[in-house]
C-alpha positions in Angstrom: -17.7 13.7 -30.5 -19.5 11.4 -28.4 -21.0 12.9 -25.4 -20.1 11.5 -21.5 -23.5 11.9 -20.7 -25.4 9.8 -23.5 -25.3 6.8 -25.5 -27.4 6.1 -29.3 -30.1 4.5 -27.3 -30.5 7.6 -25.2 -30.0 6.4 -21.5 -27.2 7.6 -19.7 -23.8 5.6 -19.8 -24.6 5.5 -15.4 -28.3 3.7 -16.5 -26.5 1.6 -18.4 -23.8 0.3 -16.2 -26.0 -0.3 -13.4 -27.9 -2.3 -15.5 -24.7 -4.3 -16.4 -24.0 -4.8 -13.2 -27.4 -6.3 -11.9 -27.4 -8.6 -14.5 -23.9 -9.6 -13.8 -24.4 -9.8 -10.3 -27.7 -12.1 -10.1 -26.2 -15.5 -11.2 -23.4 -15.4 -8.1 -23.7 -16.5 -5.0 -24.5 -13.9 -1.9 -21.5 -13.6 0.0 -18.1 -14.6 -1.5 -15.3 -12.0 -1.2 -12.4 -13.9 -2.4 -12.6 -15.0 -5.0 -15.0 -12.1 -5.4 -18.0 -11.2 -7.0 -19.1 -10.5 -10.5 -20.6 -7.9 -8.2 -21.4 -7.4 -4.3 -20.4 -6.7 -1.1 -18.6 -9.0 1.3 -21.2 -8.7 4.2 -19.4 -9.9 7.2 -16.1 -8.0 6.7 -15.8 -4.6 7.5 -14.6 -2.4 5.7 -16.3 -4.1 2.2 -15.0 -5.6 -1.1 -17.2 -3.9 -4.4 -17.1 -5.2 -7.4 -18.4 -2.4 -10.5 -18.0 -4.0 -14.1 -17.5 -2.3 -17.5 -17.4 1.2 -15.5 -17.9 4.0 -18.4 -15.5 6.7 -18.9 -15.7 9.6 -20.8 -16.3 8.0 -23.9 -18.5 5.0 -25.0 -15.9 2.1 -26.2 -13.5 3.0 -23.0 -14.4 1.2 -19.7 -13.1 -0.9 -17.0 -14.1 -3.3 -13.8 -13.2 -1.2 -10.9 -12.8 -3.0 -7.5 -13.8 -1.0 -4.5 -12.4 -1.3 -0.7 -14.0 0.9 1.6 -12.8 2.3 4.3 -13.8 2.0 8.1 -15.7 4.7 9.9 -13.1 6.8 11.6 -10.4 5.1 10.7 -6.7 6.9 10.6 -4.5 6.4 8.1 -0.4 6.3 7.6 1.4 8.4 5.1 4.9 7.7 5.4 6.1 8.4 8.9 3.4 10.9 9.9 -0.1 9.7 11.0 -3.4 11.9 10.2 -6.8 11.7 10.5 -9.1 10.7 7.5 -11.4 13.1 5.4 -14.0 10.6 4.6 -13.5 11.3 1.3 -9.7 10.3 0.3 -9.0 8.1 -2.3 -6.3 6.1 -3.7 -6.5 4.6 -7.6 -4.2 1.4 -8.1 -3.0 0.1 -11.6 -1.8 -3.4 -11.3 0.3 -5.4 -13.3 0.8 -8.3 -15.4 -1.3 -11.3 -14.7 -2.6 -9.6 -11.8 -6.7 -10.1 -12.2 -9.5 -10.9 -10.1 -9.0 -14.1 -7.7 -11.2 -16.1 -9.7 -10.4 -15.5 -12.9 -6.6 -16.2 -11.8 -7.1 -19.7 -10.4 -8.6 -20.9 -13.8 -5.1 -20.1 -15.5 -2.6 -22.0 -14.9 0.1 -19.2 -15.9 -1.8 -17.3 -12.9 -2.8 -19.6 -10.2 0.8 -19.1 -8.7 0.6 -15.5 -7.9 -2.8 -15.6 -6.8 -1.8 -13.7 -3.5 -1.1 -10.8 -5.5 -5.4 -10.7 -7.3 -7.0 -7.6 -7.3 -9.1 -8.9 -3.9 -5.6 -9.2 -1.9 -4.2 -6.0 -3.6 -7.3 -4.5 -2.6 -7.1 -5.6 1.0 -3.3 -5.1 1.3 -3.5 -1.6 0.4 -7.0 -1.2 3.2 -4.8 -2.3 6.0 -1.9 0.3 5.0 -4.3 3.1 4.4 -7.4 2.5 6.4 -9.0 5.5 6.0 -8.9 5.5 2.4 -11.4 4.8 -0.4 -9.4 1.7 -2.3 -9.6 1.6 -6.0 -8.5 -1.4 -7.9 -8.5 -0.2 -11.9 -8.6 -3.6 -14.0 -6.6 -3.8 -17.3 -9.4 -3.6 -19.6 -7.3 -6.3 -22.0 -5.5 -8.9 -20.8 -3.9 -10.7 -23.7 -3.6 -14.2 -23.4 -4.8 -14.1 -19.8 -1.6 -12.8 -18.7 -0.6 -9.4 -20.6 -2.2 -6.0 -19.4 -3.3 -3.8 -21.9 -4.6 0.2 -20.0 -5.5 0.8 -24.0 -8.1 2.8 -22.4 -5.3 5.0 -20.6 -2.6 4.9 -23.3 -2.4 3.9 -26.7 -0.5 0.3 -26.4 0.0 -3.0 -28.5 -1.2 -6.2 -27.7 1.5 -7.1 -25.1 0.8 -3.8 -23.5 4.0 -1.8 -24.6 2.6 1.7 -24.8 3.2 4.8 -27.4 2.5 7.9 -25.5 1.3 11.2 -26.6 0.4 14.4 -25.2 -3.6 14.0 -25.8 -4.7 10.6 -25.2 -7.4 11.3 -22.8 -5.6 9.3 -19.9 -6.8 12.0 -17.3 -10.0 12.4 -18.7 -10.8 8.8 -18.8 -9.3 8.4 -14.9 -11.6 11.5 -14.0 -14.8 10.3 -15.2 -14.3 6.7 -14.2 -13.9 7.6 -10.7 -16.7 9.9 -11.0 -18.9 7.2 -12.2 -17.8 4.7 -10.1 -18.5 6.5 -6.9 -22.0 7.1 -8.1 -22.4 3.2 -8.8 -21.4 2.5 -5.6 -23.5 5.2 -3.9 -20.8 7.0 -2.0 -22.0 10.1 -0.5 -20.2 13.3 -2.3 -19.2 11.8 -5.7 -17.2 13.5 -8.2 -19.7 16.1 -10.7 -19.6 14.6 -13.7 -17.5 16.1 -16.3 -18.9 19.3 -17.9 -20.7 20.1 -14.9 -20.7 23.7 -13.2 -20.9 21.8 -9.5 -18.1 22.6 -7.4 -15.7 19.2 -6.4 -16.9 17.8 -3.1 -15.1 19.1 0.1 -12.3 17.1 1.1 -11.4 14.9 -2.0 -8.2 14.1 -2.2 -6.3 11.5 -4.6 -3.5 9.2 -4.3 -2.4 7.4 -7.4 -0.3 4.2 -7.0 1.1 2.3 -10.5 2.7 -0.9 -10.2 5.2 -2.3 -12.8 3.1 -2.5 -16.6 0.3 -0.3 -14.8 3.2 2.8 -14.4 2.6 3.2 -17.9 -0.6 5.0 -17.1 1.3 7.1 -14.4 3.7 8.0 -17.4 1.2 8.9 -19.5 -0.5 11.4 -17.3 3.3 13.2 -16.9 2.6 13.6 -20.6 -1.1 15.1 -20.4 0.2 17.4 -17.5 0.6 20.7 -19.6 -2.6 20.5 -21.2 -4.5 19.4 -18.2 -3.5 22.3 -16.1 -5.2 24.4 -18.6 -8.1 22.6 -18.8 -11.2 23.8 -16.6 -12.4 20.4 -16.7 -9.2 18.9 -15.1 -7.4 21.3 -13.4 -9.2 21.0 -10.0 -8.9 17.3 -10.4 -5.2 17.7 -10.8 -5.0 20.2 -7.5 -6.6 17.2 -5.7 -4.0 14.9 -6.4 -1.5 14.5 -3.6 1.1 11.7 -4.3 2.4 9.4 -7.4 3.6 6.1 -6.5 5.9 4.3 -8.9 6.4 0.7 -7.8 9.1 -1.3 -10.0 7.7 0.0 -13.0 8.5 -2.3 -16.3 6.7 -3.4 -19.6 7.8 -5.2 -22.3 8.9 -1.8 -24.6 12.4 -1.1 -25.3 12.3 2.3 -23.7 9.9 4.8 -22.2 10.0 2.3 -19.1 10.6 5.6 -16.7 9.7 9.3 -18.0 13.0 10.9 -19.4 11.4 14.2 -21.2 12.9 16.8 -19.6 10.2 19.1 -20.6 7.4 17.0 -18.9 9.3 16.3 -16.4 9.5 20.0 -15.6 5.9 20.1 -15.5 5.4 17.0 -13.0 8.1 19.0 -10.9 6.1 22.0 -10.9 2.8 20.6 -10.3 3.7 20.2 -6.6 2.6 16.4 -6.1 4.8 14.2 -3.6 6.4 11.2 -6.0 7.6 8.5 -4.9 10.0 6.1 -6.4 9.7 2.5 -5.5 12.1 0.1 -7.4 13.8 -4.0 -6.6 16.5 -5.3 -8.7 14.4 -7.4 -10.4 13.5 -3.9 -12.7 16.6 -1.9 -12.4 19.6 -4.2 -12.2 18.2 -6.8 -15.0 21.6 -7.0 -17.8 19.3 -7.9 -20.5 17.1 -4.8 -20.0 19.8 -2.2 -19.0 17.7 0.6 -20.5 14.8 0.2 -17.7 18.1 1.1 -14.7 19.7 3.5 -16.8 15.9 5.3 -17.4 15.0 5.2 -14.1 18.4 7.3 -12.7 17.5 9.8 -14.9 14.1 9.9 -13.9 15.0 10.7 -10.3 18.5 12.7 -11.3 16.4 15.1 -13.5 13.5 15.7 -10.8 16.1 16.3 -8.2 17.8 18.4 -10.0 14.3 20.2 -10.9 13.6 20.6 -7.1 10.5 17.8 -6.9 9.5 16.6 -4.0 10.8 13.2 -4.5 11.3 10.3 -2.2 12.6 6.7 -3.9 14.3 3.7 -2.6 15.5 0.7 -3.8 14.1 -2.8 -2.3 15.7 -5.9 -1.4 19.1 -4.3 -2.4 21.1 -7.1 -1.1 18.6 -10.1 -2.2 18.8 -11.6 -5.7 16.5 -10.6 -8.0 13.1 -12.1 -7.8 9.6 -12.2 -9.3 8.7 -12.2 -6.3 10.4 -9.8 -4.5 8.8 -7.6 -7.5 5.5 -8.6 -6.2 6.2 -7.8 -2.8 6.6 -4.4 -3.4 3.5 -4.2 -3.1 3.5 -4.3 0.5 6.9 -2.8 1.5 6.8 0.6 -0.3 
């Protein structure tokens, strides 16, 4: 089994994605947020863009580009209708979807130059001014077939177009843990995750929101499936206690089921585990005739957690508009 803290040559998977990173970084030029940097910081807007590439997870072939949005000092942020005070160390993990991709890699396609308001970078900055006090990570699909189709391979086993086949051992969890862990250390934010396998205690005050948005809710779906393991796991059981909300926002891919959760056993689980979910849905999803399975999945996705006691919230966006792309898309902002 390969080891999270080497690789063949011997240097750590951390010495080895810095490196990356300078050497991606040193051909751009200072100062460009959007479209952003291979890597840097945007210097003149507070809080600040990061770019990490080819973050390591826990093992060697499984990495992603990470974009970071940090939050200002003292900053408070909004969780639903309540308003609290920031630890300094909350975060919030985002999985976008289809075609969604860094700003400059999106005006070079032509499939993608439309929906350039919806790049990582204005993801990234939507989701800062909604929770300000937040840590902001953008998680890249570490495929992207034919420019335009996410692949979270890394997260779930999935075909080209990104349809995925889940299982009750992937890694998902694993692979989220020590990415973030990583990435906080690349970007030298004070109390990072231990890395996994440590004995170190987690930092005071971490606390994790994860947010999936139409092909990336496959990861969030795949995690409901690593639940019952992963609560027996030293390793990521006190990750798991520090997560304190799932978002589900219009979740779809190109599959012919397993578009919401329906396992009534894992289910169960995610009902027990005490997290506030939250599901997020337009018509463009659930009311689509030729893809009646993706409605009829998601009612019994919310009828069997109710039923199961969860703390669930959902709504359903833009009710009385037609369906639209991009009304999909603006879920984004209105959930």
């Amino acid at each position: 089994m390969f080891s999270i803290r080497t690789v063949n040559t011997g240097l750590t998977l951390i010495a080895v994605a810095k490196a990356m990173s300078a050497a991606a970084g040193s051909s751009d030029p200072p100062g460009l947020c959007l479209p952003g940097n291979t890597v840097g910081v945007c210097p003149d807007s507070p809080p600040r863009l990061l770019r990490l590439p080819a973050v390591p997870g826990y093992e060697q072939h499984r990495v992603n580009d990470l974009l970071l949005h940090s939050p200002s000092t003292g900053s408070v942020h909004r969780c639903g209708s309540s308003e609290m005070a920031g630890s300094g160390n909350a975060h919030i993990v985002f999985f976008p979807g289809d075609i969604q991709n860094f700003q400059q890699e999106m005006a070079l396609q032509p499939d993608a130059a439309p929906w350039q308001s919806w790049s990582l970078e204005r993801v990234a900055l939507i989701l800062g001014r909604r929770f300000p006090s937040h840590h902001i990570w953008i998680i890249r699909a570490s495929q992207m077939y034919l420019h335009k189709f996410s692949c979270y391979q890394n997260f779930v086993e999935s075909n080209l177009f990104g349809a995925p086949e889940h299982s009750s051992d992937y890694g998902g969890l694993r692979h989220l843990r020590a990415l973030l862990g990583h990435g906080m250390e690349l970007a030298n934010l004070p109390d990072p995750l231990p890395p996994l396998g440590s004995a170190t205690s987690f930092p005071p005050g971490f606390s994790l929101t994860i947010v999936a948005f139409s092909k990336g809710c496959v990861v969030l779906n795949q995690m409901v499936y690593e639940l019952p393991a992963a609560k027996t796991d030293p390793e990521l059981a006190p990750f798991l206690e520090c997560v304190t909300d799932m978002y589900w926002l219009d979740g779809g891919h190109p599959g012919g089921s397993e578009t919401w959760v329906t396992d009534k056993r894992a289910l169960a689980e995610l009902a027990r585990s005490g997290v506030a979910l939250h599901a997020h849905v337009t018509p463009y999803e659930v009311r689509d005739p030729m893809r009646a399975w993706v409605g009829n999945e998601h009612k019994r996705f919310t009828h069997t957690l109710e039923e199961l006691g969860a703390q669930l919230s959902q709504k359903l966006h833009f009710e009385d508009e037609p369906a639209s792309i991009d009304n999909h898309f603006r879920i984004i902002q209105e959930f």
